[in-house]
Phi, psi and omega in degrees: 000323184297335195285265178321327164288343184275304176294352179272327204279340173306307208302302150342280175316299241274311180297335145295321166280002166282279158330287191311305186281343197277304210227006186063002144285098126005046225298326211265346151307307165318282185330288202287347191106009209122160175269344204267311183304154182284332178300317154334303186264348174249005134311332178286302159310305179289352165295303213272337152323319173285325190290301178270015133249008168295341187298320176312317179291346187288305192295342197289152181258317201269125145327182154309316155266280205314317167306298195297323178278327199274351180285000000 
């Protein structure tokens, strides 16, 4: 479950920082008040939380299906 929530809030980042570079729009700034604002800043923070625990998944040897084949 930690997996997944964690790759949607990467998924998240990953679409915010697109818009920044794409178009200089800031999606989660927009939203939230500011780059500044604490809702701001505790999204950011759980993006880059979520970021370095997808670096785990890089390292997982078995999936999901593979665990599921092995029942």
């Amino acid at each position: 479950m930690l997996d997944r929530i964690s790759l949607a809030l990467v998924i998240i980042g990953a679409i915010n920082w697109g818009s920044i570079g794409l178009f200089r729009f800031d999606i989660v700034a927009w939203i939230f008040g500011g780059q500044a604002a604490p809702l701001s800043r505790i999204i950011y923070t759980l993006v880059a939380l979520a970021g370095i625990w997808c670096i785990s998944l890089l390292f997982n040897r078995s999936t999901e299906v593979e665990r599921e084949h092995i029942r």
